[in-house]
C-alpha positions as CSV (number, residue, x, y, z in Angstrom):
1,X,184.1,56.5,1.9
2,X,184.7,58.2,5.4
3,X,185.1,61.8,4.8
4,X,187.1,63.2,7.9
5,X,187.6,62.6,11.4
6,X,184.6,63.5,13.7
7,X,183.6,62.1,17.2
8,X,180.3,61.4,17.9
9,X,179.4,59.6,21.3
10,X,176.0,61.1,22.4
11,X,172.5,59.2,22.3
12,X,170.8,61.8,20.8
13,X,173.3,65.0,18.9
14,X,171.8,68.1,17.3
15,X,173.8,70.6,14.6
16,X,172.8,73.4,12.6
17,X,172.1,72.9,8.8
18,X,170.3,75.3,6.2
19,X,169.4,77.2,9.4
20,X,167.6,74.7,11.5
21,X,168.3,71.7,14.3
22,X,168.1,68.3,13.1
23,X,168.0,65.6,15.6
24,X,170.4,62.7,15.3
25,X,169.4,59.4,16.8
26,X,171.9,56.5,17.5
27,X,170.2,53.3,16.5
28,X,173.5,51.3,17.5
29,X,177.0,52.0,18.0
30,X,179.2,49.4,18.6
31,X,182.7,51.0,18.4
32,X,184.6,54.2,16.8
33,X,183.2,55.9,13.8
34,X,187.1,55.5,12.0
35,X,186.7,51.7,12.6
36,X,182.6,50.6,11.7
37,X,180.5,50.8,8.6
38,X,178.1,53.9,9.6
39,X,174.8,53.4,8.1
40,X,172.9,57.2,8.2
41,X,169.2,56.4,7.8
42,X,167.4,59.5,6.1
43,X,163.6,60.2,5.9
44,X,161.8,61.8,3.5
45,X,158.2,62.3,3.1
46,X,157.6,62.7,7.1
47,X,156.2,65.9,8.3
48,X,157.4,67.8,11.7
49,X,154.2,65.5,13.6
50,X,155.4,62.1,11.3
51,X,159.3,62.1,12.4
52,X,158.5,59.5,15.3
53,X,156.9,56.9,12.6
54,X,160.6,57.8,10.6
55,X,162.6,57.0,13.9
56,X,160.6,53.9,14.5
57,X,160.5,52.8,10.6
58,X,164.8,53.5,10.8
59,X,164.9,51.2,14.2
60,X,162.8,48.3,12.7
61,X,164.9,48.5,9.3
62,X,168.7,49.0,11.2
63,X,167.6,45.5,13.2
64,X,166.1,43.8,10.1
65,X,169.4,44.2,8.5
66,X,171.6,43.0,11.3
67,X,169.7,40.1,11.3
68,X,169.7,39.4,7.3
69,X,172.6,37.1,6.4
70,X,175.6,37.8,6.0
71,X,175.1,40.6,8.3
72,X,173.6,39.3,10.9
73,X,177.9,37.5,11.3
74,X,179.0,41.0,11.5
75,X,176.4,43.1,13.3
76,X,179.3,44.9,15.8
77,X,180.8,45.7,12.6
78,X,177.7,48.3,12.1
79,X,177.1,51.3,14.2
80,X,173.7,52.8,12.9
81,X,172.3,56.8,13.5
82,X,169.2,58.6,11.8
83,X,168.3,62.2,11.2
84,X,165.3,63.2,11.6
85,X,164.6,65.8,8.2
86,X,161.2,66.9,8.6
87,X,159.1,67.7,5.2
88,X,157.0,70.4,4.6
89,X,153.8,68.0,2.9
90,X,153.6,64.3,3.5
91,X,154.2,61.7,1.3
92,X,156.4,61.4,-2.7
93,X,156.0,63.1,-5.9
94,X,154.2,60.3,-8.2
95,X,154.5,61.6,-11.9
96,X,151.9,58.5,-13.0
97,X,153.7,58.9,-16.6
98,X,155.4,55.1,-16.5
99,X,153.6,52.7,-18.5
100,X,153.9,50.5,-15.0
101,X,152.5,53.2,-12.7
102,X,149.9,51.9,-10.2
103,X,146.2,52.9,-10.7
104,X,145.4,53.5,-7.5
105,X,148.2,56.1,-6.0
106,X,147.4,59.4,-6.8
107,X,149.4,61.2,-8.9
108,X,150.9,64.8,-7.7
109,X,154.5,66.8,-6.6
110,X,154.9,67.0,-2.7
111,X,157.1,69.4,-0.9
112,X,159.4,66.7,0.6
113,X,163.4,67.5,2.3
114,X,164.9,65.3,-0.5
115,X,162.7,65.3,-3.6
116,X,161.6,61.5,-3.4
117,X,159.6,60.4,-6.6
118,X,158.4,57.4,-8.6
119,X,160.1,56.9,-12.0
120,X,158.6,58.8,-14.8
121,X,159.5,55.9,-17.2
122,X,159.8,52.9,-14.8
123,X,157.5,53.9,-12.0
124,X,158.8,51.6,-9.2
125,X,162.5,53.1,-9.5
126,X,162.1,55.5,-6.5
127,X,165.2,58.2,-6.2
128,X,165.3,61.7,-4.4
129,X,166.3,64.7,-6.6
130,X,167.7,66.7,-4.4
131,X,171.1,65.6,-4.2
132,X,172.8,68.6,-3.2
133,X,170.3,69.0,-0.1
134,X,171.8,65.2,1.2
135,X,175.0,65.5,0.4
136,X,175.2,69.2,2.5
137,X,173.5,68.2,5.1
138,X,175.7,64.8,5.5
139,X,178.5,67.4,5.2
140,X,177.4,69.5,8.4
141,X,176.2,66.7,10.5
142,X,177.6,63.3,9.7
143,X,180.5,63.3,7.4
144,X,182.5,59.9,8.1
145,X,179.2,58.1,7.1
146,X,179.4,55.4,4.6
147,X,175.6,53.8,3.8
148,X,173.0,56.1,3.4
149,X,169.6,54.8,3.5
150,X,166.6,57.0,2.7
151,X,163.2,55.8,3.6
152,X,160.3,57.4,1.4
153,X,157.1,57.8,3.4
154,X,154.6,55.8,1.4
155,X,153.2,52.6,1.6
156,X,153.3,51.9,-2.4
157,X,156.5,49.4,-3.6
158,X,159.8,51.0,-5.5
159,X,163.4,51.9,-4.5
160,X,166.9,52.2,-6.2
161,X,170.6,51.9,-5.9
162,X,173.2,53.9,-6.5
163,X,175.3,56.4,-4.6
164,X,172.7,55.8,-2.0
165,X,170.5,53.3,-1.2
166,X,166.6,54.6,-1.6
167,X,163.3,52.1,-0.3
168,X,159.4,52.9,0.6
169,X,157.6,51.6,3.2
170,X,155.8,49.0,1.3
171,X,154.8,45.9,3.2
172,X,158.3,44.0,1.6
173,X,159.9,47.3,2.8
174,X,162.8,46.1,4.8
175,X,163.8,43.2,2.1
176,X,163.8,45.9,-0.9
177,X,166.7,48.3,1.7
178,X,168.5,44.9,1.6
179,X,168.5,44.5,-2.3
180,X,168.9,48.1,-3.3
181,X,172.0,48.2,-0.3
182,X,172.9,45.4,-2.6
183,X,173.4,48.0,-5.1
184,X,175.6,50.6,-3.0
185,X,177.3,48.6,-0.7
186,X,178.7,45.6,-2.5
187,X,178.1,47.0,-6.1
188,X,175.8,43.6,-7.2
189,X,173.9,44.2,-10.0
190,X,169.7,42.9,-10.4
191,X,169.9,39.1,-11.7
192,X,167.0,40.3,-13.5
193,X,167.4,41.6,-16.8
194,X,166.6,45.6,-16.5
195,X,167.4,46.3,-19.9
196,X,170.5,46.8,-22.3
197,X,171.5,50.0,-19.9
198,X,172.7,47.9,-17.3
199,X,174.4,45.5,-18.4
200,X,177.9,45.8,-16.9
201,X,181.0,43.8,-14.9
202,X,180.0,43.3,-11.6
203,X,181.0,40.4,-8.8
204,X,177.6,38.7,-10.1
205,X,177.3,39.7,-13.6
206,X,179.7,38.9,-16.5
207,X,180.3,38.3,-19.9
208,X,182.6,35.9,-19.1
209,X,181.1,32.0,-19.6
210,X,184.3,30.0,-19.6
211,X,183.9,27.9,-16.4
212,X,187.4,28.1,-15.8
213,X,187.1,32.0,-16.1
214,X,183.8,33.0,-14.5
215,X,184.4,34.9,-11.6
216,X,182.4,33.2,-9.5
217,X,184.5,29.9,-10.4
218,X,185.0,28.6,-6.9
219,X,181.0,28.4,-6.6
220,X,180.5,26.0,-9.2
221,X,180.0,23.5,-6.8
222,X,177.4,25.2,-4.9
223,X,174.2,23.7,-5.7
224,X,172.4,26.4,-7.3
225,X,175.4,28.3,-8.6
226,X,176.1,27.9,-12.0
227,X,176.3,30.0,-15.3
228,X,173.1,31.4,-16.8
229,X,172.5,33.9,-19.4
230,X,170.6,36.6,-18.5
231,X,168.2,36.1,-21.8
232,X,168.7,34.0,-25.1
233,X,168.4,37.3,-27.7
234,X,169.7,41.0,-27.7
235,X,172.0,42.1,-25.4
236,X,170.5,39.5,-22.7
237,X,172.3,36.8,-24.1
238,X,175.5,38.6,-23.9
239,X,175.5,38.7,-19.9
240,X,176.0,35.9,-17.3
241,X,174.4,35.7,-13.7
242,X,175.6,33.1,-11.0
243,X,172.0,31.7,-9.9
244,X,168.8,31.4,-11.4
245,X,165.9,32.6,-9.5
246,X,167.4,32.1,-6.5
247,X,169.0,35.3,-5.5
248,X,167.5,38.4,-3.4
249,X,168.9,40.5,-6.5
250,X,166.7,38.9,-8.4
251,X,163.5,38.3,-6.0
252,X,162.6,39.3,-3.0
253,X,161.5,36.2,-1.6
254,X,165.0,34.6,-1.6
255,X,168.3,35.0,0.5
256,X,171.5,36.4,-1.0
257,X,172.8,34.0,-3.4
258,X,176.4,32.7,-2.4
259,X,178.3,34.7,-4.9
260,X,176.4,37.8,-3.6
261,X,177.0,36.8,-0.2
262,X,180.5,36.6,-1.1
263,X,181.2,40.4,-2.5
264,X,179.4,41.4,1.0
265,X,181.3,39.9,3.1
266,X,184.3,40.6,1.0
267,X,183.5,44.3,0.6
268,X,182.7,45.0,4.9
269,X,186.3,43.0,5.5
270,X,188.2,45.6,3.6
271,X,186.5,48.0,5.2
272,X,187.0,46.9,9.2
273,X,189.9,46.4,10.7
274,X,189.6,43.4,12.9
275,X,192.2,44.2,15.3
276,X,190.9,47.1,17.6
277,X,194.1,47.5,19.7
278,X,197.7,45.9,20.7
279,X,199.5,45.6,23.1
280,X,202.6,46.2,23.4
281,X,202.4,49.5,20.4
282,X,202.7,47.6,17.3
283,X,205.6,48.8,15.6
284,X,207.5,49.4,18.4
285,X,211.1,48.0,20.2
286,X,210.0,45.8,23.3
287,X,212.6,45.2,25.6
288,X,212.4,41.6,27.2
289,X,213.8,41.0,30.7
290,X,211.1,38.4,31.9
291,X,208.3,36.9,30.4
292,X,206.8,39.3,28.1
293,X,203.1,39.3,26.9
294,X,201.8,40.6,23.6
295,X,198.0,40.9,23.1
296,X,196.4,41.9,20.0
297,X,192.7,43.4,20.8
298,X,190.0,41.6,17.8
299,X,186.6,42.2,16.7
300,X,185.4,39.0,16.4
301,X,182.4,38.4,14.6
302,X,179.9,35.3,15.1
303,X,180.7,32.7,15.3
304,X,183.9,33.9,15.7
305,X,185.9,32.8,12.5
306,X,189.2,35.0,13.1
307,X,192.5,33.7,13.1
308,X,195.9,34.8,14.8
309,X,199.0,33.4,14.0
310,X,202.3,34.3,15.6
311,X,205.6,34.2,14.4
312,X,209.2,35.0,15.6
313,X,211.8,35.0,13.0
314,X,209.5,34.0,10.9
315,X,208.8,30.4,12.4
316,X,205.3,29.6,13.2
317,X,205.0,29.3,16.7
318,X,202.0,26.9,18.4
319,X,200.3,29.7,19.5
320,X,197.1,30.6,17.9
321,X,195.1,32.8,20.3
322,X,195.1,36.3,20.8
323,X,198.1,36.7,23.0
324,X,201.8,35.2,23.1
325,X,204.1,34.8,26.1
326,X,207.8,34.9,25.3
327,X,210.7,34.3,27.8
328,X,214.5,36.0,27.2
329,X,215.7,32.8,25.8
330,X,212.2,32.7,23.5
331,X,213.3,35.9,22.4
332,X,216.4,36.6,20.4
333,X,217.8,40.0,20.4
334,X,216.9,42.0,17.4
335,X,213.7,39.2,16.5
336,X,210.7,40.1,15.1
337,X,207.5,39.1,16.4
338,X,204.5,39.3,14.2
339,X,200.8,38.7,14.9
340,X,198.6,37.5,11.4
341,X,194.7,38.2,11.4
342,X,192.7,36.6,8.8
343,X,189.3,35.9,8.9
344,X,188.5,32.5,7.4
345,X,185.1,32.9,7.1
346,X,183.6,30.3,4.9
347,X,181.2,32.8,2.9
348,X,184.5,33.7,1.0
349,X,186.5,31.5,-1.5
350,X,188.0,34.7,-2.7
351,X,191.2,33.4,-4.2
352,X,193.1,36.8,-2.9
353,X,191.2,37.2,0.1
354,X,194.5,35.9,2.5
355,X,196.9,38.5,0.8
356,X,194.0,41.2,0.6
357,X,192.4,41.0,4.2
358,X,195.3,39.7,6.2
359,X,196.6,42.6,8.9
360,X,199.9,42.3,10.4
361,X,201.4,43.7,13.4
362,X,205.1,43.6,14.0
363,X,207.4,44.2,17.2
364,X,211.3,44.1,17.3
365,X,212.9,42.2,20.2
366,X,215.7,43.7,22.4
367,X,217.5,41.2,24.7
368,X,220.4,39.7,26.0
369,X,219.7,36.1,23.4
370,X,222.2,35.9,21.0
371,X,220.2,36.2,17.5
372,X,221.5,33.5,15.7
373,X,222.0,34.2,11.7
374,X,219.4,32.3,9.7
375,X,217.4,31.9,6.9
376,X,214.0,30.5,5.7
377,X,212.6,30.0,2.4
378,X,208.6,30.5,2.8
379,X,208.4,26.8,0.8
380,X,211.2,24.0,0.7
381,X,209.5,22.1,-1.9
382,X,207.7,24.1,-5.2
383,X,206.1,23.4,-8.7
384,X,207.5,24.8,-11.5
385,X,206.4,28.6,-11.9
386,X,205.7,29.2,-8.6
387,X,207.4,31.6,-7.0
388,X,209.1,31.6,-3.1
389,X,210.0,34.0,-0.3
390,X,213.3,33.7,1.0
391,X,213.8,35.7,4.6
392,X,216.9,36.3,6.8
393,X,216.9,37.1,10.5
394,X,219.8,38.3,12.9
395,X,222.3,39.9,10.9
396,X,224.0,42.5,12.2
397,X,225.8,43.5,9.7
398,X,225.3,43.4,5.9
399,X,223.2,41.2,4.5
400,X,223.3,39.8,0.6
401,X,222.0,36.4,-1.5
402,X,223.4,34.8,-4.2
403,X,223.9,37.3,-7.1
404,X,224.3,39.9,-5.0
405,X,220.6,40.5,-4.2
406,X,220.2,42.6,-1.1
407,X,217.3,43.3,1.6
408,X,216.1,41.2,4.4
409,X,213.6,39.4,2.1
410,X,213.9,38.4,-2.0
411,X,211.4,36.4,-3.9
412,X,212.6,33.9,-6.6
413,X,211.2,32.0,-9.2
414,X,213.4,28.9,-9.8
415,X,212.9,26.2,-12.6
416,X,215.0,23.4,-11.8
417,X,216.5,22.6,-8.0
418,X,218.5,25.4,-6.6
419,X,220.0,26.2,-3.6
420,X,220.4,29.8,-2.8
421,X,223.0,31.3,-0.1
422,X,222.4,34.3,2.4
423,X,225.8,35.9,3.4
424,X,225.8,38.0,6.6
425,X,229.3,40.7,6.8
426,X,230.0,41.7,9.7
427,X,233.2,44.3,10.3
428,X,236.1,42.0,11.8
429,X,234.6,38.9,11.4
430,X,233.9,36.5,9.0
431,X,231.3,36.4,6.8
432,X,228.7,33.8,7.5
433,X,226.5,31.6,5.0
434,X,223.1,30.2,4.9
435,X,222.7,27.9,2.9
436,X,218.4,27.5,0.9
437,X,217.4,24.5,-1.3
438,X,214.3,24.9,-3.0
439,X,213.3,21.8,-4.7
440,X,211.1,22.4,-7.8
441,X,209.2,20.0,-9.1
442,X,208.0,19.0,-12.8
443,X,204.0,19.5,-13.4
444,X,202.2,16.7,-14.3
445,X,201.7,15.2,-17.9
446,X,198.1,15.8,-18.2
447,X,196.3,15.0,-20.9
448,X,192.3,14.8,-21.9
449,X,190.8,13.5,-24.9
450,X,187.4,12.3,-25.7
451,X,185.8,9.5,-28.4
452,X,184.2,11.6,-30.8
453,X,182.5,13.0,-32.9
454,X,179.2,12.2,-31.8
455,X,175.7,12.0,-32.4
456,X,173.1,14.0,-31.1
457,X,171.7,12.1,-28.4
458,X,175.0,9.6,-28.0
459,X,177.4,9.0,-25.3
460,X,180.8,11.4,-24.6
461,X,183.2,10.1,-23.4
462,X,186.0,11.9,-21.8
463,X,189.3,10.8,-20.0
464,X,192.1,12.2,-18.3
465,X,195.5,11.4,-17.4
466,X,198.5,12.2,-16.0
467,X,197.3,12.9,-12.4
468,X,195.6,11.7,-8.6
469,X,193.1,14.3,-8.6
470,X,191.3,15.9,-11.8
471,X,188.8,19.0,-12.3
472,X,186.8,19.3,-15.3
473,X,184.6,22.4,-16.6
474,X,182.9,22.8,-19.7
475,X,179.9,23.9,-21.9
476,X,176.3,24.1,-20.0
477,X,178.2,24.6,-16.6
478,X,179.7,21.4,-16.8
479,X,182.3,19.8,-13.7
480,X,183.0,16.5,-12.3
481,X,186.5,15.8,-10.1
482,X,186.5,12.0,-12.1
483,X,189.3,10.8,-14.7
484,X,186.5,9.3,-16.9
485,X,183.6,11.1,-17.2
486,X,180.3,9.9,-19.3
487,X,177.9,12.2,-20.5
488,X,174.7,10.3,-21.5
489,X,172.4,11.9,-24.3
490,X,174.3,14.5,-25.7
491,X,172.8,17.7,-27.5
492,X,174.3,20.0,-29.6
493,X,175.3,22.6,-27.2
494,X,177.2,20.2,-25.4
495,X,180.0,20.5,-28.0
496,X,182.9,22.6,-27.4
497,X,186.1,22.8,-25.5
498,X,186.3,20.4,-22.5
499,X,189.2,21.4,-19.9
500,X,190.6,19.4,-17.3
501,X,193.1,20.4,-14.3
502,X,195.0,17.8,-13.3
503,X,197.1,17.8,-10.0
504,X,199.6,15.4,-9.0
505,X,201.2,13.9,-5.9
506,X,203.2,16.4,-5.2
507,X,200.5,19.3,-5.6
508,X,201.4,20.6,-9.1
509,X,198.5,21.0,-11.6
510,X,198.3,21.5,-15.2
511,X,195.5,22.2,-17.4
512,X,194.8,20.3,-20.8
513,X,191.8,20.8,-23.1
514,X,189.8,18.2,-25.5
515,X,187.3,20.0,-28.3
516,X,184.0,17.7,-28.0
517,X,182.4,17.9,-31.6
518,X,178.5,16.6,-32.5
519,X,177.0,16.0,-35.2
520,X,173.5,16.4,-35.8
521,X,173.8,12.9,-38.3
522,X,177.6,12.3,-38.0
523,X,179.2,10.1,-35.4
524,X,182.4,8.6,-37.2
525,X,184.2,10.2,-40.0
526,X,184.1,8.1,-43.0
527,X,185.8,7.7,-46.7
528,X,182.9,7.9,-49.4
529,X,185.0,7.6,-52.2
530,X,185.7,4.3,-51.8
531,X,182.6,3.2,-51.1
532,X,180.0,5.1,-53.0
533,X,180.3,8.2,-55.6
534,X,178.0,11.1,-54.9
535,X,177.6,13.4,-57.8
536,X,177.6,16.3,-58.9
537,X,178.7,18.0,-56.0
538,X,177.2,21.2,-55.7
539,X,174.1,19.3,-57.3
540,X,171.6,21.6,-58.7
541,X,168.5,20.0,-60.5
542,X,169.8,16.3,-59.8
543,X,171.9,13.8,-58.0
544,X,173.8,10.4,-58.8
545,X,174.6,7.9,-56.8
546,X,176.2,4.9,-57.6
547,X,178.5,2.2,-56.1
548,X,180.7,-0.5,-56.5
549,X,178.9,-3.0,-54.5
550,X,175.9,-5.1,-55.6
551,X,172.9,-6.1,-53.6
552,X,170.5,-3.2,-52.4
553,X,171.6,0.2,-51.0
554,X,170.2,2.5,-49.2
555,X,170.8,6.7,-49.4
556,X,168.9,9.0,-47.0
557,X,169.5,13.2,-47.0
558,X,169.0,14.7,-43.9
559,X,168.8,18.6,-43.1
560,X,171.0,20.0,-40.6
561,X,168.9,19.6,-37.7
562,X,168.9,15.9,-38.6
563,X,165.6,15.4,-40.1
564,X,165.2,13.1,-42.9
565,X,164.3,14.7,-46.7
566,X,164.2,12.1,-48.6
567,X,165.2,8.2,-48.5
568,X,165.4,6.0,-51.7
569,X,166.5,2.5,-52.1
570,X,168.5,1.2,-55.6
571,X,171.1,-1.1,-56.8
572,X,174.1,-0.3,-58.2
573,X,173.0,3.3,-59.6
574,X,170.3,5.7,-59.4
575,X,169.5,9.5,-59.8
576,X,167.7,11.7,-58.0
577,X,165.3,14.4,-58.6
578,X,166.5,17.7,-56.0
579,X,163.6,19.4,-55.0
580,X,164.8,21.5,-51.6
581,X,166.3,24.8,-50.3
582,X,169.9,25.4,-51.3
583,X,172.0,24.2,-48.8
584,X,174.3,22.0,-47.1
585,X,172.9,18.4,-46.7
586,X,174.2,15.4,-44.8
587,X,173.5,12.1,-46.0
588,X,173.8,8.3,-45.2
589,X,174.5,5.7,-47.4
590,X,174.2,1.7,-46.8
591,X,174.9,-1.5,-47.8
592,X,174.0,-4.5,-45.9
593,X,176.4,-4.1,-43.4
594,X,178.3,-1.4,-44.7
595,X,178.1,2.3,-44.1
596,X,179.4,5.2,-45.0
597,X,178.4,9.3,-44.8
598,X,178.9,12.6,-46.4
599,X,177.8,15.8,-47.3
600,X,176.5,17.6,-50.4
601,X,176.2,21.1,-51.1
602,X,172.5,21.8,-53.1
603,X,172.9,25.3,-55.4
């Protein structure tokens, strides 16, 4: 979001904008503008004689939110200024047209630098109208921001989220900047429902329910974390949050949620840069004579949760802090030497977050060590469909792989056991081979199947095979890491497609799926025909029942919620006055020790 390059080092800096001097406060800086989130606090509603309440209302807000988690891991991530925008009347516009405006505020325009107001149809969604006022004066004065915070000088609850971040100074001030920054720094959407307008994809709001979809799948485990709909009709239904009351972007009175955490976290890493500077220039040709140091410069969060991992050629070396100290003979000529920063910060399970947020700095060796042809393969030993780097160091001539593949690194995607070759030409001499297996391995015969059908209120029963370690997800949030999993009192929304990953001892997974059915009467599929003749079917007026076996039997109907409609006891034969709903009716039939059940269609 940075707009261009700007310095900005003094305490206190003052530019000209629409003709007047606006005084810009540094809260906090902790390092260069082109390296740190820059939060610009704005005021509105404060006249010329109110502007020290705004710069004491934009400290107490920057240090509540360095010290609200996740934040409070990152806070020399932040650097924080305010400008002080004096307003000609005190206060915000209140239109008092929303059917949820307060009775008490008064109700009036004000002459304010921005154009704060309460909603006109949902009176505590505070905005500014005067867009093009912010956005010039950001222009002229702070361009590389990216937060912008605008405090509204009145004591009466509301904010909003959008392109900025808007909050009053309301008693729960400081938590509503947190939840609306929630909005335009992360992109989170409210857990509560707002309304069919705002209802769209976000990191904590989905469509998606498959448990093995969700984005928030890594969570699952969380306690808390699960999949809730957002209502049960309308367009409620159709939209999926990660917690239940227990999120900031749904109340106030609660922390960040850890899906919510997650897309914060995620979103300020992709922003900062955590190395500041290295040493020797990255990038660069470092001749080594002697012992030669390289020193990468981090901004390390707390607790510090960055990790640096160096490589020559490729090899992981022992090293793992923030410098490395190679001698000549550590240090082939023409070797690369590479520094990895991740941070493995455990509010992320971010599947992509190691290929996404991983920097790397590279240096090319010059010595007098022999660099010794070779190759490496980034796994020896693979699952089929997964794919491998293969990487060749100190040729100094032409380099190839098998099928004729060139460049210094190829990715391949074996099914079966193959060894691949790296040839190295050189002019005058001959060529020399590398020789790569990469052992793929079969994935595992899973399988899952369950007992049913069942009954409403019986027993599932699922089991899986094929595997050392299994992963189940299903309906109602369900999970459990077991082979044979019981699920006690089942209901109908329990029903549906049970999936199982199943991993091996070698580390290779594959999925399989069991459809769980219930039924409201049903538990066992049965042959009636044989047992008893149900007739007509469609019946309209009547119904005849009769069977083969003597003694006294027993046939019950049931609706399809499982309640009984009518019972009747006979021997041999009997018929049946109908007198119900059309409709599709389940029924039971017994005899002694014999049972049987069906279904009959009623016009």
């Amino acid at each position: 979001m940075k707009r261009i390059f700007t310095t900005l080092y003094a305490i206190c800096v003052a530019a000209a904008s629409f003709g007047q001097v606006y005084q810009v406060d540094t809260l906090y800086k902790t390092g260069p503008l082109d390296n740190r989130i820059n939060v610009v606090i704005l005021g509105d509603g404060f006249t010329q004689q109110e502007l020290p309440k705004f710069a004491t209302e934009a400290k107490n807000f920057a240090d509540f939110f360095l010290g609200y988690d996740p934040y409070l891991h990152y806070r020399n991530y932040f650097n924080f200024f305010a400008i002080r925008t004096p307003s000609v009347e005190s206060g915000v516009t209140n239109p008092g047209t929303a059917p949820d405006a307060y009775k008490d505020q008064p109700v009036g325009v004000k002459n304010t630098f921005f154009g704060s107001t309460f909603g006109s149809s949902i009176h505590r969604l505070v905005t500014i109208s005067k867009y093009d006022v912010l956005y010039a004066l950001l222009a002229n004065q702070f361009p590389m921001y990216d937060l912008v915070v605008v405090l509204v000088n009145t004591p009466f609850y509301g904010g909003s989220g959008g392109s900025i971040s808007v909050h009053t100074l309301h008693t729960q001030a400081n938590t509503i900047g947190v939840h609306e920054i929630g909005h335009t720094f992360s992109h989170l959407n409210d857990e509560y429902w707002a309304g069919p307008g705002y209802g769209w994809e976000a990191p904590n709001m989905t469509k998606e329910s498959n448990p093995a979809l969700v984005k928030w799948k890594n969570w699952l485990n969380q306690a808390g974390i699960g999949i809730y709909k957002h209502g049960e009709t309308g367009d409620a239904a159709l939209w999926h949050k990660p917690a239940n009351g227990t999120c900031l972007m749904e109340y106030l009175n609660q922390e960040f949620c850890a899906v919510c955490r997650e897309a914060t976290v995620e979103t300020l890493l992709k922003q900062v840069n955590p190395v500041e500077n290295a040493e020797p220039t990255p990038g660069s040709t470092v001749t080594v004579n002697d012992a030669q140091t390289f020193k990468v410069g981090l901004l390390a969060p707390s607790p510090n949760t960055l990790q640096v991992q160096w490589t020559v050629n490729g090899e992981l070396l022992s090293a793992t802090g923030s410098q490395l100290t190679l001698t000549p003979e550590q240090a082939p000529d023409g070797a690369v030497v590479a520094a990895s920063v991740f941070d493995t910060t455990a509010a992320s399970r971010y599947d992509g977050a190691r290929a996404d947020r991983t920097r790397k700095l590279e240096w090319t060796l010059k010595s007098n060590t022999p660099n010794v042809f070779r190759a490496k393969a980034s796994k020896d030993t693979i699952c089929i469909g997964e794919e491998v780097t293969l990487t060749a160091y100190g040729c100094q001539g032409t380099l190839s792989w098998t099928g004729g593949v060139t460049g210094r690194s190829i990715k391949v995607k074996p099914e079966q056991t193959t060894t691949y070759s790296a040839f190295c030409k050189v002019e005058g001499a001959p060529t020399q081979t590398v020789e790569l297996p990469v052992h793929v391995m079969p994935l595992p015969a899973a399988a899952a199947v369950n007992g049913g059908p069942y009954v409403v209120g019986g027993t599932i029963e699922l089991t899986a095979t094929g595997g050392i370690r299994y992963l189940w997800n299903g309906p109602k949030s369900f999970a459990s890491t077991l082979s044979h999993v019981f699920l006690h009192d089942a209901a109908l929304d329990n029903a549906g497609i049970y999936e199982v990953t199943v991993t091996d001892a070698y580390g290779c997974s594959k999925t399989a799926q069991t459809d769980v059915k219930i039924d409201p009467i049903l538990s066992v599929p049965t042959v009636p025909e044989a047992v008893v003749t149900v007739s007509p079917n469609p019946a309209r007026d009547f119904l005849s029942v009769e069977t083969r076996f003597g003694g006294k039997s027993m046939i019950k109907l049931y609706d399809q919620a499982g309640r009984e409609m009518l019972s009747k006891s006979f021997e041999k034969k009997t018929n049946i006055k109908l007198n119900m709903a059309a409709g599709v009716y389940p029924y039971r039939f017994s005899n002694g020790g014999r049972e049987v059940s069906g279904k009959v269609a009623v016009q």
